[in-house]
C-alpha positions as protocol buffer text, in pm:
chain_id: "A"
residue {
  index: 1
  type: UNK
  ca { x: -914 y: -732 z: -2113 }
}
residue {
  index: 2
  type: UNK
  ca { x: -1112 y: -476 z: -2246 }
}
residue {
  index: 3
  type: UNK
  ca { x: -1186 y: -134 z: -2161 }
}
residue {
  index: 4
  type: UNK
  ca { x: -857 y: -80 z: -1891 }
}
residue {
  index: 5
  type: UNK
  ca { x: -693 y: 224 z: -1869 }
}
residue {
  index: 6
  type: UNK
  ca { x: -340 y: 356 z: -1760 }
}
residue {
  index: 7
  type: UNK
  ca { x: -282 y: 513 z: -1460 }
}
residue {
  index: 8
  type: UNK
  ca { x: 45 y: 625 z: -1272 }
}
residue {
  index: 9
  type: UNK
  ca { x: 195 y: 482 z: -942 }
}
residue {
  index: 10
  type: UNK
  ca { x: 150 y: 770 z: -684 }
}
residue {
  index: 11
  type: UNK
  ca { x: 451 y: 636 z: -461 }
}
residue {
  index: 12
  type: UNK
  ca { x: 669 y: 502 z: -740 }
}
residue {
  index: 13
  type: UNK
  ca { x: 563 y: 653 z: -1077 }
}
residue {
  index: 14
  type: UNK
  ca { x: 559 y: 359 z: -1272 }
}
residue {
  index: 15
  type: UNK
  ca { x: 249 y: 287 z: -1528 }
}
residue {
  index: 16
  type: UNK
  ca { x: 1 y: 23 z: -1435 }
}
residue {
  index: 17
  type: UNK
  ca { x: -295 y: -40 z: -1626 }
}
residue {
  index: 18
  type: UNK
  ca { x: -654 y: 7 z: -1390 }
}
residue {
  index: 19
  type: UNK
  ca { x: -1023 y: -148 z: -1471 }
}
residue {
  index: 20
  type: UNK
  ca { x: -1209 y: 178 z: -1495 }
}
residue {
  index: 21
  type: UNK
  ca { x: -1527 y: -19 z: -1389 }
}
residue {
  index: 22
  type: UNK
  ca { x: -1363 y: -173 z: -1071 }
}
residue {
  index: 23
  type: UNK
  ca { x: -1570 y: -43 z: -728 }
}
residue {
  index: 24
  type: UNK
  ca { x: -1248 y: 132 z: -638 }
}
residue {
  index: 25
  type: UNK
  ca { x: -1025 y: 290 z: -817 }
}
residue {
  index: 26
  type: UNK
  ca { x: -651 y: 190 z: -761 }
}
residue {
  index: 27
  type: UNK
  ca { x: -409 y: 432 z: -663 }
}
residue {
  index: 28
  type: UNK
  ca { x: -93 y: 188 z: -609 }
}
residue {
  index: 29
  type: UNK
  ca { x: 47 y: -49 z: -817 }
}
residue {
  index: 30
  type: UNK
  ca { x: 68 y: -432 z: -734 }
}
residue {
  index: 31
  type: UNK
  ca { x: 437 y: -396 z: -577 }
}
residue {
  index: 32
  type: UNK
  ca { x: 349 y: -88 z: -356 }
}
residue {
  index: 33
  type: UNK
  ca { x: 8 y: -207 z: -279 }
}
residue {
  index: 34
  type: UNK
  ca { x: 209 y: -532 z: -141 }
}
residue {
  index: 35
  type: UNK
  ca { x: 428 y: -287 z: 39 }
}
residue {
  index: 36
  type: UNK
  ca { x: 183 y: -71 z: 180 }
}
residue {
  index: 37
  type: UNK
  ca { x: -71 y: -326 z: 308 }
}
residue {
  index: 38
  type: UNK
  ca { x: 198 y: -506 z: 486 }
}
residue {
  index: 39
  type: UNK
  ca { x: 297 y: -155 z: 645 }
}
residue {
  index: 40
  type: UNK
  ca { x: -109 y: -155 z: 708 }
}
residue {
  index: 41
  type: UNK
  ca { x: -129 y: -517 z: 911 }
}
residue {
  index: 42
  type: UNK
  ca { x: 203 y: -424 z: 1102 }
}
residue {
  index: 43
  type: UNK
  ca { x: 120 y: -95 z: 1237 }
}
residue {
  index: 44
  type: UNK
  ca { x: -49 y: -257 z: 1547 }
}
residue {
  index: 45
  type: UNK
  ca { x: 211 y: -499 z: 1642 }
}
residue {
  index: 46
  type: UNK
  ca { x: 419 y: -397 z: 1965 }
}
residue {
  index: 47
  type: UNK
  ca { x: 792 y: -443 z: 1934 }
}
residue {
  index: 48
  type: UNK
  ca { x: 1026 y: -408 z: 2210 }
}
residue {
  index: 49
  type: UNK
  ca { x: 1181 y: -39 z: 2102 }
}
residue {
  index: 50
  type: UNK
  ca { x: 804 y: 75 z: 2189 }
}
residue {
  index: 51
  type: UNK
  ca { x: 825 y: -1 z: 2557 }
}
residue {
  index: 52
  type: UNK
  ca { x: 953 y: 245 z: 2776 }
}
residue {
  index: 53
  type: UNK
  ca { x: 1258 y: 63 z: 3036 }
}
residue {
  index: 54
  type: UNK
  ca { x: 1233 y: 333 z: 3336 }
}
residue {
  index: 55
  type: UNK
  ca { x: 1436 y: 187 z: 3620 }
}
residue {
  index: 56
  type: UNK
  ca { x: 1241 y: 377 z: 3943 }
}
């Protein structure tokens, strides 16, 4: 590939390499990005803990 550059993780600090020319730049490397996009889709889900049990 030509023309990539390399870039550090900002949540883990490891190297990744980045296409300079992609649309947006990449902050995350694959690993986190898996991580944090997971953390992303689950944020709206309702679990159980979130419910308040009030016994009136």
């Amino acid at each position: 590939m030509m023309g990539m550059k390399k870039k550090k993780c900002l949540e883990c600090k490891v190297e990744f390499e980045v296409n300079p020319k992609a649309r947006f730049a990449r902050k995350y490397c694959k690993t986190c990005s898996k991580k944090r996009k997971k953390m992303w889709d689950e944020q709206w889900k309702l679990k159980i803990e979130d419910f308040d049990d009030e016994d009136d």
